[in-house]
N, C-alpha and C positions, 0 to 999 in steps of 0.2 A: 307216523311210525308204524301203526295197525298196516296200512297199505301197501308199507314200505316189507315188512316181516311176512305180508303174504305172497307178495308179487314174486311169479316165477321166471318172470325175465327181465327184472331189473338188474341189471350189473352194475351200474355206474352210477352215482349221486353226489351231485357237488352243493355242500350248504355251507359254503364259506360266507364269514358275515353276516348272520343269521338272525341273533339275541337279539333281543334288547338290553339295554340297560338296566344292570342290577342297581335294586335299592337300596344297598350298602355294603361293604365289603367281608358280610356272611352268605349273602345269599347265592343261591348254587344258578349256573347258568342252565336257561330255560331247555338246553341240549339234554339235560339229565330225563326230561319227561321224554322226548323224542324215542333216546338209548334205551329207556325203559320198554317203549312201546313195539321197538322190536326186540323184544326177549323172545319170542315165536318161532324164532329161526329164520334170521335176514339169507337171500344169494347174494347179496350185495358181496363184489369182491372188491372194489375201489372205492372210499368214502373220502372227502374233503371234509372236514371241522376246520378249514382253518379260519382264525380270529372269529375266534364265539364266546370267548371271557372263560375259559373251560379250566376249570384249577384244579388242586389234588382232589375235590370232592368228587366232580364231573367225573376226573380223571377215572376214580375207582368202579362209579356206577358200569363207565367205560367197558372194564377191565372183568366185570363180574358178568355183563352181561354178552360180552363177545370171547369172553374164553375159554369155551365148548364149540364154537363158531368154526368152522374149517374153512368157509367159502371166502371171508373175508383176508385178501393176500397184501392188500396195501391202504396205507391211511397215512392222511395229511394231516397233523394236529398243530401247523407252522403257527404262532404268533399268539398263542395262550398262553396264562397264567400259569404254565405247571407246577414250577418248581421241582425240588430232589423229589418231594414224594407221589407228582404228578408222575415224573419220568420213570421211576419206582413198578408205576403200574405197567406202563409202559414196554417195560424190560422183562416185564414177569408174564406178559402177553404174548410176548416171543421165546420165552423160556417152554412153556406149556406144549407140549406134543399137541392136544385138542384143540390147537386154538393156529388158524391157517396162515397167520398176519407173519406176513415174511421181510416188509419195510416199513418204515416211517418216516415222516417228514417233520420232525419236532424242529426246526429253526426259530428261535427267537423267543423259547420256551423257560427260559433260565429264570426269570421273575418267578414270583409267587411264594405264598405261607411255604414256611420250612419247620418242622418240628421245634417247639420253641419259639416261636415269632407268631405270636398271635393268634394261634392255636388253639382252640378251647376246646373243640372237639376231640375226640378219643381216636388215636391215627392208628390206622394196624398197621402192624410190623407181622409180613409172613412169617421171618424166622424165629418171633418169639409173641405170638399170637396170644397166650393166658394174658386174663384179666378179668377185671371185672368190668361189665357193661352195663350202661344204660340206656338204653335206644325208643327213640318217639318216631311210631313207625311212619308217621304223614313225610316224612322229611325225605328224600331218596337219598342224602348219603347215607343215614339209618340204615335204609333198607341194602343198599350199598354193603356196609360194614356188615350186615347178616348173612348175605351171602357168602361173602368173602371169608367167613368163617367158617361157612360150610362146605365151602374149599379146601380149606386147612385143614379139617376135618378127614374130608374125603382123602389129600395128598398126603396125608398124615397113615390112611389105612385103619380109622375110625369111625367107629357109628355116630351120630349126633350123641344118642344116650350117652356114650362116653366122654362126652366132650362140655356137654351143656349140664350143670347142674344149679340147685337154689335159683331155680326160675322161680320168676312173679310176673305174672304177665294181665293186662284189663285191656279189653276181655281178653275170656282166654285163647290159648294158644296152644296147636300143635304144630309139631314138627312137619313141614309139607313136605310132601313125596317129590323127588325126581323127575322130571317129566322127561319127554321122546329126547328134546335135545338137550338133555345136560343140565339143566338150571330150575331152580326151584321157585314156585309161583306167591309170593310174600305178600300178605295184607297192605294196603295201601295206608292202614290206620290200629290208633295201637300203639300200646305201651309195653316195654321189658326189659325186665333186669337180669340179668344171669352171671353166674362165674362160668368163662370157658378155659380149660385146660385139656393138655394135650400129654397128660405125666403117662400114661400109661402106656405109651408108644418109645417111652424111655426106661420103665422101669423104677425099682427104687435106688436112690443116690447111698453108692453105696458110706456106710461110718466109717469104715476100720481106716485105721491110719495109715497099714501099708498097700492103702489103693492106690495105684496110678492115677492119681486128680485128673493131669496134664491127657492122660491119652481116655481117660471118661469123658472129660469135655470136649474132646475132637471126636469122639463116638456120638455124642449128643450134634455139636455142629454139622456130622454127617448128614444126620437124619433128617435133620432141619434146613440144609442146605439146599436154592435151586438151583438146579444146573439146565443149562438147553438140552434140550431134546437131539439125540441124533441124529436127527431127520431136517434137524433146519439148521449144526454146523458142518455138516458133510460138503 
């Protein structure tokens, strides 16, 4: 992945069929250390994943680490585990102005955990991203899920400071800077708990009775809504 994130003239990479064999139906496919390893900024514009056992966890590592990514215009994810919340990321990769990925090749993708089904983990939901978290950073969809908030963050038009509070973190822990391409450099190790919220980007709700409820919460869904980018449904 290091060779793959430095190489200036790789264009094309096919690792279809790749994994091994997961040792139970939590663990994340071995693609997630790969996808990590180009955080650097891949040229890769064409990547095959297909049949790598890649589920909504993969799926997000995915999604957090190529969607700052311009160069990347098409990708094969045919015959994985995704599920709604694999496809989820998927949809939200091509929403993203910064992020190049213009097709996919998801066939055969409809299996996999759905919110609710065996779930344990804490699933993020872009449009209503507050909670509380607990994240063990060895794990990459941990590191996954951290990102991805500071996405929310960032598309939200907030600072971290605004966003993260009643942190506990061993050891400790700062906020990591932005680097050249979009993405932020996360401990490989590590423990943290935080409440994230995004109230301030909404204001306060307002009491009086003769509010408009109906057209506050369509103000609120605005804000929180993704939409595509001009530039990829033109």
């Amino acid at each position: 992945g290091e060779l793959v994130s430095t190489s200036k003239s790789l264009r094309s990479l096919q690792l279809a069929n790749v994994s091994t064999a997961l040792v139970d139906a939590c663990s994340v496919s071995p693609v997630s250390s790969f996808l990590e390893a180009c955080s650097g900024g891949t040229k890769l514009r064409e990547l095959d994943l297909s049949l790598n056992r890649i589920d909504f966890r993969c799926a997000l590592t995915l999604e957090t680490i190529f969607e700052n990514n311009r160069h990347l215009t098409r990708l094969s994810i045919a015959n994985n585990p995704l599920g709604v919340l694999g496809m989820r990321s998927l949809l939200r990769m091509l929403c993203r102005k910064q992020c190049g990925l213009l097709h996919f090749d998801a066939q055969d993708c409809g299996s996999g955990d759905s919110a609710g089904e065996n779930v344990e983990e804490r699933v993020f939901n872009a449009g209503k991203p507050e909670g509380r978290y607990a994240l063990d950073l060895a794990f990459p969809y941990d590191r996954a899920l951290l990102r991805a908030l500071y996405t929310a963050a960032e598309r939200f038009g907030l600072a971290p400071g605004d966003c993260f509070s009643e942190m506990s973190a061993q050891p400790a822990f700062d906020h990591p800077a932005v680097s050249p391409t979009g993405g932020r450099e996360l401990p490989a190790k590590g423990k943290l708990a935080f409440k994230f919220s995004v109230e301030k980007v909404y204001g306060e709700t307002p009491a009086s009775p003769e509010v408009d409820i109906a057209a506050f919460m369509e103000s609120r869904l605005r804000v929180a809504r993704l939409e595509p980018s001009f530039q990829k449904v033109r």
